[in-house]
Structures are given as C-alpha cells and as structure tokens.
C-alpha positions as a printed Julia matrix, in Angstrom:
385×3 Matrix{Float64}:
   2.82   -9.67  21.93
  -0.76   -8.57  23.86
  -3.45   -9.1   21.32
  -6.01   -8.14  23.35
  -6.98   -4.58  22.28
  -6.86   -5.56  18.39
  -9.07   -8.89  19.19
 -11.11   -6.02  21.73
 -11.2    -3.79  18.15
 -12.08   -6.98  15.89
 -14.67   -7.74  18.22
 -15.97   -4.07  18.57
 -16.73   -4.08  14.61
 -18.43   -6.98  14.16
 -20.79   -5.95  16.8
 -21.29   -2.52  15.21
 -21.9    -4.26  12.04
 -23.87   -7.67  12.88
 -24.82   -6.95  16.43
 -24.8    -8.42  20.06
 -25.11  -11.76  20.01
 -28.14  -11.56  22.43
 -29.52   -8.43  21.4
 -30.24  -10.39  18.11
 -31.47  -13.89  19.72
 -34.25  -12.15  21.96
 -35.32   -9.59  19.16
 -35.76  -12.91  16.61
 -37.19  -14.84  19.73
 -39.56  -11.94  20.15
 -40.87  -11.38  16.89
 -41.15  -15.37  16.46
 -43.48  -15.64  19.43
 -45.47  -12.51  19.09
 -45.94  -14.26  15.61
 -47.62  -17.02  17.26
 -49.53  -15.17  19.82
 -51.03  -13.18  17.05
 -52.16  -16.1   14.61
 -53.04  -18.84  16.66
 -54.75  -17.34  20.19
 -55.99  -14.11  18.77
 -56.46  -15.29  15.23
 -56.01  -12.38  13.89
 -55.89  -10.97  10.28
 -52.92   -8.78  10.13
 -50.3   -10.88  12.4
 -47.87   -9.37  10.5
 -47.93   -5.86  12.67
 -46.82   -7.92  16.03
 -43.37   -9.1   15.09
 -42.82   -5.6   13.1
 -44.2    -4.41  16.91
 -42.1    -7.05  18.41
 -38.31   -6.24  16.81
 -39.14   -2.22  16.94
 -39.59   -2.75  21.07
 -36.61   -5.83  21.27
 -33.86   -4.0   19.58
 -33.13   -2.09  22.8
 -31.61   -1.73  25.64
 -33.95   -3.34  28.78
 -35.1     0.12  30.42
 -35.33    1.46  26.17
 -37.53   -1.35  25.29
 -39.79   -0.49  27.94
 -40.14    2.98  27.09
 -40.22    2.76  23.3
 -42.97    0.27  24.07
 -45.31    2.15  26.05
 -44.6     5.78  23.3
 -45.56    2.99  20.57
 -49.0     2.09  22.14
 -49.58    5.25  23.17
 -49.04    6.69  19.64
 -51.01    4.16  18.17
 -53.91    4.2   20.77
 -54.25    7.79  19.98
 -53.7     7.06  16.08
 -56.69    4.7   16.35
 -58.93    7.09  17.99
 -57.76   10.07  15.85
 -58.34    7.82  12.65
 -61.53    6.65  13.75
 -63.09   10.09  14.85
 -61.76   11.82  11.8
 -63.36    9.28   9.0
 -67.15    8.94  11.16
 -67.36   12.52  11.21
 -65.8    14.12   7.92
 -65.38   11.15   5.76
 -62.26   10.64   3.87
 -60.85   12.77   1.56
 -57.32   14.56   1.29
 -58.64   17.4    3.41
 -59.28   15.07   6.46
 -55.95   13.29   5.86
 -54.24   16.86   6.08
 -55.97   17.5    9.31
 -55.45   14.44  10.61
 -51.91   14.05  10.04
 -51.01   17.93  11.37
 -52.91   16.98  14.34
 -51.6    13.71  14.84
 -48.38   14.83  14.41
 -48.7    17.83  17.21
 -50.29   15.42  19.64
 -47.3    13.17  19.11
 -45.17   16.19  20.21
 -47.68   17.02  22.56
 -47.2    13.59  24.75
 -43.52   13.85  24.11
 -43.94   10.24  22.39
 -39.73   11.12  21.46
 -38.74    9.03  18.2
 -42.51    7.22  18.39
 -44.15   10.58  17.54
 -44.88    9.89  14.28
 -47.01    6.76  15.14
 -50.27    8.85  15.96
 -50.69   10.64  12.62
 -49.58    7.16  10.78
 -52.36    4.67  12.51
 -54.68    7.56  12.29
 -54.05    7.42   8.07
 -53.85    3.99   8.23
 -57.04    3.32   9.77
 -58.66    5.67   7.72
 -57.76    4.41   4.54
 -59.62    1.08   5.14
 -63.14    0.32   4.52
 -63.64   -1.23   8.29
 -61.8     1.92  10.24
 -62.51    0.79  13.28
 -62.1    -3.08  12.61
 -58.74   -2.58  11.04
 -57.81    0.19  14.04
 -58.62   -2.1   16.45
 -56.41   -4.68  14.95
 -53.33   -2.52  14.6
 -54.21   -1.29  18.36
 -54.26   -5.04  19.27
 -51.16   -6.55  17.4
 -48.82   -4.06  18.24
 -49.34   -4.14  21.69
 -48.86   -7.74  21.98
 -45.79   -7.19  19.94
 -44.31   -4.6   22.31
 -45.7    -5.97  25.22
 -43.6    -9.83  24.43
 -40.3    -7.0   23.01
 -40.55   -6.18  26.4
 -40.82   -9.16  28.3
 -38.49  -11.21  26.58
 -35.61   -8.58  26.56
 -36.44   -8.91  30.15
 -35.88  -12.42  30.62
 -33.31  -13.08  28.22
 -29.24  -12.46  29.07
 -28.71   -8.55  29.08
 -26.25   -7.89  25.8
 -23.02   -6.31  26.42
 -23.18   -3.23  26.59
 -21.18   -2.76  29.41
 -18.2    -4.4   27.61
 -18.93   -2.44  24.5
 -18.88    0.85  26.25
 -15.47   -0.14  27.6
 -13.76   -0.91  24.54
 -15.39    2.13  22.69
 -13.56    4.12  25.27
 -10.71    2.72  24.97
 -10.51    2.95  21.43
 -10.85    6.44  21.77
  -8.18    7.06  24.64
  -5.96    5.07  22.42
  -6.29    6.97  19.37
  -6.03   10.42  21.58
  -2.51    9.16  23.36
  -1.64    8.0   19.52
  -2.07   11.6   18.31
  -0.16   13.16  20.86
   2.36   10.58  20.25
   2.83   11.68  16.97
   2.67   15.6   17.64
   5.45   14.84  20.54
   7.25   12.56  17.93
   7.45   15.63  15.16
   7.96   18.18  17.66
  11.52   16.19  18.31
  12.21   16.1   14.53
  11.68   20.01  14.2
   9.74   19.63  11.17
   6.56   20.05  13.1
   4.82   23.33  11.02
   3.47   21.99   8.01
   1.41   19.02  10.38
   0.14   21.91  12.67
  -3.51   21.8   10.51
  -3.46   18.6   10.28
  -3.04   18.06  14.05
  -6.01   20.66  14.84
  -8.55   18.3   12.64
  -7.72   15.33  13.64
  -8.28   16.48  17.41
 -11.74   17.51  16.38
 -12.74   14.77  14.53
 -11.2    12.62  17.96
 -13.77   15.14  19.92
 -16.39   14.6   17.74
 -16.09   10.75  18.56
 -16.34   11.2   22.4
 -20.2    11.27  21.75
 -20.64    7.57  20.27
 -18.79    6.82  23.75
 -21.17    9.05  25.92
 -24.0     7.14  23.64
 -22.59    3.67  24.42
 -21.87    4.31  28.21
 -25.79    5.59  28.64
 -26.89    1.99  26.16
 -25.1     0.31  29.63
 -26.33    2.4   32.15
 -30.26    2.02  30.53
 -29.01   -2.08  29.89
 -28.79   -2.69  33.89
 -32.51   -0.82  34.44
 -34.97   -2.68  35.58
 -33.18   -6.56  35.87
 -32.9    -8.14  38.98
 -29.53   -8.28  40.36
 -27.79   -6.12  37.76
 -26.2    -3.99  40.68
 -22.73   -5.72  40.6
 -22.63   -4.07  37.27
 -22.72   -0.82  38.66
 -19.54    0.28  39.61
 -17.88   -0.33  36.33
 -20.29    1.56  34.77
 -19.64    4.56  37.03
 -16.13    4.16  36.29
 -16.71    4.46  32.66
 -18.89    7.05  32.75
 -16.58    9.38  34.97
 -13.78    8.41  32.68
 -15.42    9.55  29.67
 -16.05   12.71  31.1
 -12.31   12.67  31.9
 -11.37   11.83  28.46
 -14.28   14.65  27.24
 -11.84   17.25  29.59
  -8.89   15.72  28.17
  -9.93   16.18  24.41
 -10.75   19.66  24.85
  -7.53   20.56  26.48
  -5.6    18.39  23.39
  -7.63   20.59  20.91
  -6.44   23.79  22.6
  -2.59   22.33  22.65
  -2.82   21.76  18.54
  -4.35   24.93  18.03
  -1.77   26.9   20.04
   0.75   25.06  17.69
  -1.32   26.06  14.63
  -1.55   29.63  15.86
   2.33   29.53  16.29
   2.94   29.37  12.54
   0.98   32.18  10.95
  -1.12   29.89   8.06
  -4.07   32.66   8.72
  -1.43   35.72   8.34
  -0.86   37.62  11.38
  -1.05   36.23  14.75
  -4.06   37.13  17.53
  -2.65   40.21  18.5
  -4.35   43.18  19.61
  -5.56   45.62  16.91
  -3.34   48.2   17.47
  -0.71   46.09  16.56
  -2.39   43.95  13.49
  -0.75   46.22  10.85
   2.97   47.39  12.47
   5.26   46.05  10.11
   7.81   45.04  12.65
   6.12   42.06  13.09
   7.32   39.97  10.5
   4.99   36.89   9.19
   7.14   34.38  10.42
   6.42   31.23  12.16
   7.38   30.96  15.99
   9.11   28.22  17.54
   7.48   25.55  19.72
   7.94   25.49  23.33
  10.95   24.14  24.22
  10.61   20.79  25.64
   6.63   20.31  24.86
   7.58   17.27  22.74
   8.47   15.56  25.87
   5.38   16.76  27.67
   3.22   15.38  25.48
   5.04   11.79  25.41
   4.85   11.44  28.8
   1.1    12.57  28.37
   0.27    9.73  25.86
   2.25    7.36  28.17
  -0.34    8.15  30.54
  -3.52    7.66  28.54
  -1.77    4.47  26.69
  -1.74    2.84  30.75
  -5.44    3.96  30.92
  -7.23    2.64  27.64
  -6.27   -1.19  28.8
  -8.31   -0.8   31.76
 -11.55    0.51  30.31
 -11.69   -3.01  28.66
 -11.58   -4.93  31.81
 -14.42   -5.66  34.73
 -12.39   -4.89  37.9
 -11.61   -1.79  39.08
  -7.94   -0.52  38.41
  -5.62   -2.12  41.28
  -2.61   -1.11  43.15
  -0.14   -2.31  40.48
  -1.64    0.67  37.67
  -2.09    3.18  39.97
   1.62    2.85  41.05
   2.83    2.93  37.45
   0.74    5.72  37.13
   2.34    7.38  40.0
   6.05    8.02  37.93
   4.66    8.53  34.69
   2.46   11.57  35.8
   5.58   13.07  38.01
   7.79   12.86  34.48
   5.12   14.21  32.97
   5.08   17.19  35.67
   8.81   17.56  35.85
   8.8    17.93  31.77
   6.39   20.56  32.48
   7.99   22.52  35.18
  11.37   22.41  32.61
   9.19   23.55  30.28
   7.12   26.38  31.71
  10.6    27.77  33.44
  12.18   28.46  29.91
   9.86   30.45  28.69
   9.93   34.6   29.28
   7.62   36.38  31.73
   6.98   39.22  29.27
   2.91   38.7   29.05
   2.72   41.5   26.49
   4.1    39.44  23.97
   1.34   37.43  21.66
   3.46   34.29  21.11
   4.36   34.04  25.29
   0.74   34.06  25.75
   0.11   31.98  22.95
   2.62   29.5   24.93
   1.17   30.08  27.6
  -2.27   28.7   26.7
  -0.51   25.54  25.02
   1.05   24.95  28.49
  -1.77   25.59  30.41
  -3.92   22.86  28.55
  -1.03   20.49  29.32
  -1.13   21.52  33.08
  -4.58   20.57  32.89
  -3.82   17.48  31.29
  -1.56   15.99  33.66
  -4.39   17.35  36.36
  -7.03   15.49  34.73
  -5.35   12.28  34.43
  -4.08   12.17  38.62
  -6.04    9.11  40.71
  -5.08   10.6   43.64
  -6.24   14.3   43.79
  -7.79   14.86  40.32
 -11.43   15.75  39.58
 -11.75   12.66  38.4
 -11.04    9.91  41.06
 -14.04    7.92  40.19
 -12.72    7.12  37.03
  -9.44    5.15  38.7
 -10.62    3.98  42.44
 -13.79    1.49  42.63
C-alpha cells in the first residue's frame, strides 16, 4: 500500500499548523540577532521594536521579506516625520491625533505601503504620545530598520523553506478531492439513486472551487520563495508546471461545477425547469425529475481516473515522464469513447429544455477530457517539462 499522499497530507498539516521548519529557524535566528544588534552596538532603549521588526520582515517568503521590509520603513519613516511635525506645531491633544491618524492613514494608501499602511498613522501616534517625540521617533525609526533590514538578510542566507513542495501537495490535495467527487457522482449515477445527492453535489463543487485559491496563494509563496537567491533557477520549471496545472485544475473545477448543476437542474428542486417564459406556466410540463444522461456515470469515472494519475505527480520534483503520459494516453481515449456513446444517445431536438440541459452537462465533460490532454490541450505546460 503507497503511503505517500497520506504521509504528503500528514506532513501538509503540520506545516499549516506549526510551520516550515526553516521558515521558523531564520525568523527566531532573526529576531535573536536583531536583539543583539539593538542592545549591545546601538545601546538602545527600546530593543524590543527590532525583533518585533525582525519576525514581521522573516516570516516571509525571500522576495516578500524584502518588500514588506522596505513598506515597513517607509511607513514608519513617514510616521516619524508625521508624528514629529504634528506635536512641534499643534501640540498634542485628540484633535491633532485625529488629524494625524486620517492623514497618516491616506499617505499610507497614498505610497501603496499594501498591508504596512497602517504603520504611518501608528509611529506618527506613537511618537507623539511621548514626552521626547523626536528621541523616541528616532528610536522606533532606528530599531525597526535594523530589524527588517537582518529579516531580510537572514531569510536571504538561510535555506529557502518549502514552498515549492508545499504548493505541490496543496494541489494535489485538491485534484484528489475533485477526482474523489466525481468518483462518487459517477458511483451514484450507476446506482440510479442519484436525485436526492444532486444539491449536495453542486456545494461541494463550490466549496472544492473555493479552495483552488489557497493553491493559487501557495504556488505564488514558491514563485516569490525562488526571487532574489542565487541559483534558485533549477527550481523553475516545477514551479511553472504547477502553476499551469492549477490553472488547469481552476478550468477543470469550473467545468465540474457546471456538470453538478446540470444534474441539479435535471430534477426540478426549484419547481420548473429553465425554460423559456412562454412555456413557464403550460401545464403539460409536468414537475417531474428527468433522467441523467445515459452513460455519464462512466464519463465521469474515467474522468476521475484521469485526475487520480495527475495529483501523484504534483508532489514530485521531476517533470512527468514517458511512463504517465502513456497511461494517460488510454485513460483519456475511454474517457472520449464514453463520451462519444454518450453524446450519440441523446435526441437532436434543441427545442427541448432538458436536451439542452444535457447538452451543457456534456459539453463541460468535453471540456474536461480537453483540459486534461498532454498532447494537444491548452495546457501542455502543466504535463511536459
């Protein structure tokens, strides 16, 4: 029995909950020597601000660090001055705090400081709420720039985390959890008790869409992870692999959202079907469910076939070989055979709401199958290195 995917899972969790392994040594390494820098060559009297400076800049990504670094001193720089200009000319008193937060908080937006925006109005209160504004500004100004400044350089030198591998196994958790739903729509489709599931099918592929962004998140962590280190380009093919399959999965998640609710539609739950107006109230149309199309269960097994072959290689450094591609090769003609049996069977009368209805549930399979070809599908990237 392959354990790898649920020690790949195991692993996944801890590091959502405790974090990477490096990613914590350099942000404690950080703080601890900004610490240092900050008592015992600058001797200064709030030390404390350049390991708070230190782990906000080190808990990053390389290229993140950087920038969340330079939008902290800028925000405090400005803060300072802000702080500093506001107390020597109108003294303090809630009116100047007002000001001086509104304005610090529009020139934060102003600079486009991003998540650091808040820094200039909070020096600028800071330093005005202490008897030496300028000492104590100065201070702040001076700790957390040595603090950002070592966040920086030490996520620099230190071993880049993984986010690579993390960005793998987040998309192949995902994959795995799409090919598991259609596995189960294919596997109650065969039993023909498939109607009272339909809603239940249509969340669950929206919740599984909903997910895709934690992936696109995780894949841009790995692309920002490889910025700025010296020899990180070997890692750059995987990453464009992963990042042109998560696009392919984002194609393939919209098209499995369309195929549950075409099956949803097929039962009525929300009365009559979408039909033109004309035809909403003619009582000839009774309020019954439709039948699935013919054969879709096996369509869709031979689509979560696919995507099961594909999640174990988003885990992995190399670049899919031979050996996938060619059992990728069968699995997508079954899968385009059970479509073709499929599509044949039903009637050509377009007029007819539930033809077009299965229609569009076809349709999203076609695409499907499409998606997932390494040979002439718009995503190639995603299979070849």
């Amino acid at each position: 029995m392959d354990t790898r995917p649920r020690t790949a899972a195991v692993r996944s969790r801890l590091v959502a909950g405790f974090g990477d392994g490096a990613m914590v040594a350099r942000t404690a390494v950080a703080a601890g020597l900004s610490w240092w820098i900050a008592t015992a060559l600058l001797h200064s009297d709030s030390a404390s601000l350049a390991p708070a400076g230190a782990i906000l800049g080190a808990h990053a990504t390389p290229f993140a660090t950087a920038r969340k670094s330079l939008q902290r001193a800028a925000g405090i720089g400005v803060g300072f001055l802000l702080g500093v200009a506001a107390a020597a000319s109108l003294g303090v008193n809630a009116v100047t705090v007002l000001l001086a937060t509104l304005i610090g908080l529009y020139a934060g937006r102003l600079l486009r400081l991003g998540p650091q925006m808040h820094q200039v109005a909070l020096t600028a209160v800071l330093v005005m709420g202490t008897a030496a504004h300028f000492g104590y500004g100065a201070t702040r100004l001076e700790d957390n720039v040595v603090g950002v400044l070592i966040g920086t350089l030490v996520g620099l030198l230190l071993p880049a985390p993984g986010f690579t591998r993390r960005a793998g196994e987040e998309l192949a958790r995902l994959t795995r959890q799409i090919a598991d739903l259609l596995t189960q729509v294919s596997d109650q489709l065969a039993a023909g008790d498939w109607t009272a599931y339909s809603g239940q099918w249509v969340s669950r592929a929206r919740e599984l869409s909903k997910r895709l962004e934690s992936v696109r998140k995780a894949v841009r962590d790995a692309e920002d992870a490889i910025r700025l280190r010296p020899r990180a380009g070997s890692a750059r093919p995987r990453i464009n692999r992963l990042a042109e399959a998560t696009q392919c999965l984002d194609h393939v998640g919209h098209q499995v959202r369309g195929i549950t609710r075409g099956l949803y539609n097929l039962t009525f739950r929300e009365g009559r079907p979408p039909d033109l107006r004309r035809d909403q109230h003619d009582s000839r149309l009774p309020p019954e469910p439709a039948s699935a199309p013919p054969g879709l269960d096996r369509v869709l097994a031979d689509l979560a076939a696919l995507l099961g072959q594909l999640a174990d290689v988003h885990t992995t450094e190399n670049p899919p070989d031979t050996h996938l591609l060619q059992r990728l090769r069968p699995l997508l003609g079954a899968a385009e055979a059970a479509f073709l049996r499929t599509a044949l069977d039903q009637s050509p009368d377009y007029a007819d709401w539930k033809v077009l209805c299965t229609a569009g549930i076809l349709e999203d399979a076609r695409k499907i199958i499409h998606e997932l070809d390494p040979d002439i599908g718009p995503h190639r990237g995603a299979f070849h290195a």
